[in-house]
C-alpha positions in Angstrom: -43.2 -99.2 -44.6 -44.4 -101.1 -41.8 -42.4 -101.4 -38.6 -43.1 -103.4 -35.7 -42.0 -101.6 -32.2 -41.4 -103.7 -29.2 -40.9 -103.8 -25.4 -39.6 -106.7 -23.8 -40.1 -107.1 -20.1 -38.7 -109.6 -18.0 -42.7 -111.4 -18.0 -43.7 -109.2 -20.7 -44.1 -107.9 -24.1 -45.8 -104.7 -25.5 -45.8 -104.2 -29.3 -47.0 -102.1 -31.9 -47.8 -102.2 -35.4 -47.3 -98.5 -37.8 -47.2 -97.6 -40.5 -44.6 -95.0 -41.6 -46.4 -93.7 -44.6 -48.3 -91.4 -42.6 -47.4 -92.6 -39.1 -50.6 -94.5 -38.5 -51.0 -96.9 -35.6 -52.1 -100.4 -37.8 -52.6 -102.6 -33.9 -51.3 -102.7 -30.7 -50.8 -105.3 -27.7 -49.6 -107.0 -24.2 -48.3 -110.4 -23.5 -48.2 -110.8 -19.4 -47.2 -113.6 -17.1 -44.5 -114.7 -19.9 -43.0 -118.1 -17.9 -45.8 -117.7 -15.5 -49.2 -118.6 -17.3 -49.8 -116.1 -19.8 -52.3 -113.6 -20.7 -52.7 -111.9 -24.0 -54.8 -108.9 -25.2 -54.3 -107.3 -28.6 -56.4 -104.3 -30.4 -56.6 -102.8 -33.7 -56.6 -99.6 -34.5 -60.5 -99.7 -35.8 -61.3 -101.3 -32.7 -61.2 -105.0 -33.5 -59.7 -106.8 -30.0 -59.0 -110.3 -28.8 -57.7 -111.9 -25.4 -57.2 -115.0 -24.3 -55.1 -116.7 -21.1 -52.6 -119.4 -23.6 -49.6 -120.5 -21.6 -47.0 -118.2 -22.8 -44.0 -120.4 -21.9 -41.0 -117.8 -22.7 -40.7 -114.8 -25.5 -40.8 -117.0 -28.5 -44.0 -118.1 -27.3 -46.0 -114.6 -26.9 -44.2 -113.5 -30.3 -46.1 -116.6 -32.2 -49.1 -114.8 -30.3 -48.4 -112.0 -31.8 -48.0 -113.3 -35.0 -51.3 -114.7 -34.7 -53.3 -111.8 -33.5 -51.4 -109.8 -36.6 -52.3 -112.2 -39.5 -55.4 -114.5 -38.2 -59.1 -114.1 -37.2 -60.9 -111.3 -36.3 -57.9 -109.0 -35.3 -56.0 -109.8 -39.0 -54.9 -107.0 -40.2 -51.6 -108.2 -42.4 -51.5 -111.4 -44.5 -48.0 -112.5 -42.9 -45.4 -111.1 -41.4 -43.1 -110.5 -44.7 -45.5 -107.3 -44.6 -43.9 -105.8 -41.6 -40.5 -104.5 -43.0 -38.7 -104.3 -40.0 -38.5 -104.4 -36.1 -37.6 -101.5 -33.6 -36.6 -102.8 -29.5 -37.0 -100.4 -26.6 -33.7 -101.1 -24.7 -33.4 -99.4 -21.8 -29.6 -99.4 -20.8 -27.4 -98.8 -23.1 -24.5 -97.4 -21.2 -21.4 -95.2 -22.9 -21.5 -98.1 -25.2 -24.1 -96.6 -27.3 -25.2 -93.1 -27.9 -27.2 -93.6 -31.0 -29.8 -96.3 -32.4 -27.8 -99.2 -34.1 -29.1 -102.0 -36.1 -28.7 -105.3 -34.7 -25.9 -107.6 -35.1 -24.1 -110.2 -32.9 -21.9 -107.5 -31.6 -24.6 -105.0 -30.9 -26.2 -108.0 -28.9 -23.1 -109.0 -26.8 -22.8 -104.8 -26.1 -26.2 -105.2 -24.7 -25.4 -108.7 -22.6 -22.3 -106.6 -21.2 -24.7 -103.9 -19.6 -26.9 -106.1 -17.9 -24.7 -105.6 -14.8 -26.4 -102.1 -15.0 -29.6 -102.8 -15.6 -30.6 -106.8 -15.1 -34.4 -106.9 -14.6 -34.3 -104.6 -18.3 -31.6 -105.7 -20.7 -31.7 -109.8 -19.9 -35.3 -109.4 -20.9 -35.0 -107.2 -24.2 -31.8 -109.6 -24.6 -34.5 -112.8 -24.8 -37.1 -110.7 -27.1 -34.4 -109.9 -29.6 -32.9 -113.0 -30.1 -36.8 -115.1 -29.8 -38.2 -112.3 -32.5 -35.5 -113.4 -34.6 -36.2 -116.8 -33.8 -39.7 -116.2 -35.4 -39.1 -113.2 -37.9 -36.0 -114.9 -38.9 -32.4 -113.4 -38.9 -33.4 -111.5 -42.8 -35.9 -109.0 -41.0 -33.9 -105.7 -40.1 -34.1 -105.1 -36.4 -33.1 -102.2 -34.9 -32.0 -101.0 -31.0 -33.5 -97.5 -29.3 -31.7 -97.4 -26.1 -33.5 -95.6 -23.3 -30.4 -93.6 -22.4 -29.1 -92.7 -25.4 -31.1 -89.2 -25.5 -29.2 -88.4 -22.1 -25.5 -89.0 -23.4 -25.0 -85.0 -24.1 -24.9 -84.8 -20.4 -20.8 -83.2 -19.4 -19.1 -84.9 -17.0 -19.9 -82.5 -14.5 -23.3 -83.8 -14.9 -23.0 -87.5 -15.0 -20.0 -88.3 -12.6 -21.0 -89.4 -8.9 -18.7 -87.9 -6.4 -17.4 -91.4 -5.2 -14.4 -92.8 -5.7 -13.3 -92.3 -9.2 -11.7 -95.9 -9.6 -15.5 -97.1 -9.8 -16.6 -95.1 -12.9 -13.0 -96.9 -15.1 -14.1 -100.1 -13.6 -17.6 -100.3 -13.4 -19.0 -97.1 -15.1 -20.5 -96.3 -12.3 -22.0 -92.7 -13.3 -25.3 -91.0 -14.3 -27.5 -92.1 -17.2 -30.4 -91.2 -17.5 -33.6 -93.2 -18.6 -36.9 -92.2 -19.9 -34.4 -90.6 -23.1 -36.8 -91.4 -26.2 -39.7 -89.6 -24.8 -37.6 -86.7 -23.5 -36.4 -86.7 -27.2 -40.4 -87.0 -28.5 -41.1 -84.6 -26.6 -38.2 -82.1 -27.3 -38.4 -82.7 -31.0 -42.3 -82.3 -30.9 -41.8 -79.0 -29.1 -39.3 -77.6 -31.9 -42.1 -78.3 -34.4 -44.6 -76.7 -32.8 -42.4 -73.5 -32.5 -41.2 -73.9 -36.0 -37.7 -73.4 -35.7 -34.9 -75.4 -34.6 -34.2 -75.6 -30.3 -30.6 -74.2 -31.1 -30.5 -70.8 -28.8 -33.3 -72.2 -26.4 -33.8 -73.8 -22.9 -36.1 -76.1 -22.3 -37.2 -78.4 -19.1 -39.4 -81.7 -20.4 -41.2 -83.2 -16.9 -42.1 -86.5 -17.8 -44.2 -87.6 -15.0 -45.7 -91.2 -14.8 -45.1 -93.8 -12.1 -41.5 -93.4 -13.1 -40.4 -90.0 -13.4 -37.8 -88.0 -14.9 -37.1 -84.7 -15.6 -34.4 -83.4 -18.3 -32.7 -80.1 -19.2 -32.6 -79.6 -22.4 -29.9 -76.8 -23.8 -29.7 -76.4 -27.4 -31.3 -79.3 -28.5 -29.2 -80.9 -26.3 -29.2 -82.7 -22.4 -27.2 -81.1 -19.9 -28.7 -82.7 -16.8 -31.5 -85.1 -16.3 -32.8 -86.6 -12.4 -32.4 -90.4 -13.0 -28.9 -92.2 -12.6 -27.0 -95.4 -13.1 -30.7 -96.6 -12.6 -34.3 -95.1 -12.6 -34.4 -95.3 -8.5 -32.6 -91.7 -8.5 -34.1 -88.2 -8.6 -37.5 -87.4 -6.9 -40.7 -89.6 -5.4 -42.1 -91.9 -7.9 -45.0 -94.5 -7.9 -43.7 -96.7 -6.1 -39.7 -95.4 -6.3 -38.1 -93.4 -3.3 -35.9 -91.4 -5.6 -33.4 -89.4 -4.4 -32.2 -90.4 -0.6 -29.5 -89.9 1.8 -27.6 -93.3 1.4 -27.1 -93.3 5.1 -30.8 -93.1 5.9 -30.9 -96.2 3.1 -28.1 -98.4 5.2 -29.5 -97.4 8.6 -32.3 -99.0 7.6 -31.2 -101.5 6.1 -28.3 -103.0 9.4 -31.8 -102.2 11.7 -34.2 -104.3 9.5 -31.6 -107.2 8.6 -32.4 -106.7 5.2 -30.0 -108.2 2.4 -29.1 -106.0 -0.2 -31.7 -107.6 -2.9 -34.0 -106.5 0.0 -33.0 -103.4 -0.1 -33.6 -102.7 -3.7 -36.8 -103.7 -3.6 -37.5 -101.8 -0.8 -36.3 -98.7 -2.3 -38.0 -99.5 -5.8 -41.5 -101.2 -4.8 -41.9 -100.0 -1.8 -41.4 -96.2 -1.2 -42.3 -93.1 -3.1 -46.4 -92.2 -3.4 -47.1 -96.0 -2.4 -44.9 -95.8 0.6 -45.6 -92.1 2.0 -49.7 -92.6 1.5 -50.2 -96.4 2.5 -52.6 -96.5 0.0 -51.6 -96.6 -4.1 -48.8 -95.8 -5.9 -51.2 -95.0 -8.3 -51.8 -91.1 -8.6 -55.4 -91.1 -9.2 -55.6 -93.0 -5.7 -53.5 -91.1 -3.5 -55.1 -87.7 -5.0 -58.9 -89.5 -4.4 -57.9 -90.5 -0.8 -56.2 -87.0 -0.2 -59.5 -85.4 -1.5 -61.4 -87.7 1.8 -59.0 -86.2 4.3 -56.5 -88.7 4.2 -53.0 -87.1 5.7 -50.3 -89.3 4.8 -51.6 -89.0 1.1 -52.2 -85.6 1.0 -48.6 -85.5 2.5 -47.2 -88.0 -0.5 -48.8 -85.3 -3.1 -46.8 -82.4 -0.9 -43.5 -83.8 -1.3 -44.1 -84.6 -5.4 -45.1 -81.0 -6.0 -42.4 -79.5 -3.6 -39.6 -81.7 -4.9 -40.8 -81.9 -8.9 -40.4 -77.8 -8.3 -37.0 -77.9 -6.8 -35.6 -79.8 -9.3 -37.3 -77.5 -11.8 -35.6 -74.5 -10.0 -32.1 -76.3 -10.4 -32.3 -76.9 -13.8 -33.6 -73.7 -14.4 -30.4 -72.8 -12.4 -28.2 -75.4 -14.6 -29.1 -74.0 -17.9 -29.6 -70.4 -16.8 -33.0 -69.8 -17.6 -35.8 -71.7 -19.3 -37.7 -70.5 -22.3 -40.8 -73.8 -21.9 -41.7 -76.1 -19.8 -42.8 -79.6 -21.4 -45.1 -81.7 -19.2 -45.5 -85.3 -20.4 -46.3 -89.0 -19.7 -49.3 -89.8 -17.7 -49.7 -87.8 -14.6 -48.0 -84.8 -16.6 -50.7 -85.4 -19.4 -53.8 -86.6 -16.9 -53.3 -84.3 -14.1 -54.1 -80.4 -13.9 -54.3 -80.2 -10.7 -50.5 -81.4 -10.6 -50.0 -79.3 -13.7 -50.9 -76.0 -11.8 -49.4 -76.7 -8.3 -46.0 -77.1 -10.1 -47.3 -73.8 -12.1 -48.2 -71.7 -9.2 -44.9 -72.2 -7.3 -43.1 -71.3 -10.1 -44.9 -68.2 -10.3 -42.0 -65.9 -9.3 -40.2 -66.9 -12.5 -43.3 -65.3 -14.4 -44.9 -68.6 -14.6 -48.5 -68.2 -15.4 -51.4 -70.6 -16.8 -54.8 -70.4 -18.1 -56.5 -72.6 -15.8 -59.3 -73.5 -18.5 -56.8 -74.6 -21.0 -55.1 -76.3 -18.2 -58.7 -78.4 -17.2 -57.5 -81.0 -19.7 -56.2 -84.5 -20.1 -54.6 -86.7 -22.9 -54.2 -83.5 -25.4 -51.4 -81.3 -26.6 -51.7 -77.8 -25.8 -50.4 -74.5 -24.6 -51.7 -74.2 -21.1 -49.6 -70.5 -20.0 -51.0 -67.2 -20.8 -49.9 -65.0 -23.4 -47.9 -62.9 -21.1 -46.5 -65.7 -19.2 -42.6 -65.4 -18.9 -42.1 -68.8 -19.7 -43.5 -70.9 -22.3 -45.8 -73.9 -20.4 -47.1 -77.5 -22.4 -48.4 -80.6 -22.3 -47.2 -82.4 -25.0 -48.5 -86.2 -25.3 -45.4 -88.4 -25.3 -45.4 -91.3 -28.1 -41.7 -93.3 -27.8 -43.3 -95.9 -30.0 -43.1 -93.8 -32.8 -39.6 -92.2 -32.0 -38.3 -95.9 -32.1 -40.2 -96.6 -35.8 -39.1 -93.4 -36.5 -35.5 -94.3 -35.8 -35.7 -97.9 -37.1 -37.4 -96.1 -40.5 -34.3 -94.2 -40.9 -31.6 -96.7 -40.2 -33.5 -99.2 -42.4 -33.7 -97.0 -45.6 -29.8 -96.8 -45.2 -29.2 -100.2 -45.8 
């Protein structure tokens, strides 16, 4: 079976190409500057690429690209597109409307129209690639939905309530979410193989750490807390996020700068976190570099990731009552040992301890703590591609 994953952004779309019978990775690419100009750069898996700079008008547009990379020239590596089986969508808000993958129908889409109140850069722009790859694939190709969230809907209440007025969660849902849920699932699920045994009985923190960043506590198999809320701006400093704030401090600023609230939110999402502490990048390998050539501010931005990363480690540690491992994952928490052992080091007082060889790696999976380490310690290499084929694999063979 072949399954074609995608991620819609509001001016782009990422895709991949697998196939299930041994989980292989067939090609892979980017559509940018959808409605802008265009730009388009795909890449089998043998190492065959093309780009080119078409005018990608909308989605319908960069899917035809697509299509063409997939079946034409010197990138072909399908005859047409009845060879791909079916289609799997990243969706990143699903709400309490949906807590599992669902195939797509009319209703599924208006569920995901009603949301994008919650999340309207995200779900108007995987709204527009679902309905213009049907528009291409036709309505007869199965498509399937992975909502970001979904992972995180274990979560109690205690967990996912805000302590505002409760009128707001019954008429808006205003409450905690969650995002970055396929790759904490990956992750957790990659993690129960590698131990052999189901996670029922353990306790298990997954840090995935990119430019966005989440952490999740994982009981049982099951969330119980994770750091992101009703959007991916709350928990700790991010790229270019602020994470968690004082909301006061946030509307101070905003009555002495005259900002409006759209102002505000971009502020808070493009303009803070590693990019705004440092002045220079909201790019790790930047800030670390600069830091490295004496640079304060960015040496400071790396201080507050490491001591608030490990404080929210220490809550949930405190949330689940103990932790058995510790999963670190995306791109700083696979790319960056030094990260990888500050965290480590001021966790040592939980018995926390690392080989610092094994740990002088990037881009692998492996066990980085020592054999008498109290706690368990990984980096596991996230993949939520292949969670979403894997999902869209199993709802398709039901049909």
């Amino acid at each position: 079976m072949k399954i074609l994953v995608v991620n819609c952004g509001s001016s782009s779309l990422k895709y991949q190409l697998i196939d299930m019978d041994g989980e292989q990775l067939i090609a892979k690419g980017l559509c940018e500057r959808i409605g802008v100009d265009g730009h388009f750069k795909g890449k089998t898996a043998d190492g065959r690429e093309v780009e080119n700079n078409n005018i990608l008008s909308n989605h319908t547009e960069a899917f035809y690209e697509v299509k063409k990379a997939l079946t034409e020239g010197e990138t072909k590596v399908i005859d047409s597109l009845d060879e791909i089986d079916a289609i799997g969508h990243r969706i990143v808000q699903g709400g309490a409307l949906f807590n599992d993958s669902v195939l797509v129908t009319e209703d599924v889409k208006k569920g995901i129209e009603s949301l994008i109140d919650l999340a309207p850069l995200h779900n108007a722009a995987h709204l527009q690639g679902i309905n213009a790859c049907q528009e291409v694939f036709g309505l007869d190709k199965p498509e399937v939905v992975v909502f970001d969230n979904a992972f995180h809907s274990t979560m109690p209440p205690k967990a996912f309530i805000f302590p505002v007025p409760y009128e707001y969660y019954e008429k808006y849902q205003v409450r905690r979410y969650g995002f970055h849920g396929t790759s904490h699932r990956y992750v957790s699920n990659r993690l129960s193989e590698i131990w052999g045994t189901s996670l029922e009985g353990k306790k298990v923190i997954v840090a995935h750490i990119g430019n966005g960043s989440s952490l999740s506590a994982i009981k049982d198999g099951k969330v119980i807390d994770t750091t992101m809320g009703i959007t991916p701006l709350d928990g700790f400093i991010m790229g270019s996020r602020c994470g968690g704030v004082d909301p006061s401090a946030i509307t101070y600023i905003q009555a002495k700068e005259g900002l409006t609230p759209a102002e505000t939110d971009q502020m808070m999402n493009k303009k803070s976190g590693l990019l705004g502490i440092s002045g220079v990048s909201s790019d790790m390998r930047d800030v670390e570099q600069a830091a490295a050539s004496g640079n304060e501010r960015a040496q400071l931005a790396l201080d507050i990731l490491d001591y608030q990363v490990t404080k929210y480690i220490g809550a949930f540690i405190a949330a689940l009552g103990g932790v058995d491992a510790i999963c670190f994952t995306a791109g700083v928490g696979e790319n960056g040992p030094a990260f990888r052992a500050h965290i480590c080091d001021n966790l040592a007082y939980m018995g926390v301890k690392v080989d610092k060889e094994v740990n002088n790696c990037r881009g692998k999976e492996v066990k980085i703590s020592t054999p008498d380490s109290k706690v368990e310690v990984y980096v596991i290499p996230t993949n939520e591609e292949l969670m979403i084929a894997r999902d869209t694999k199993a709802i398709v063979e039901k049909l």
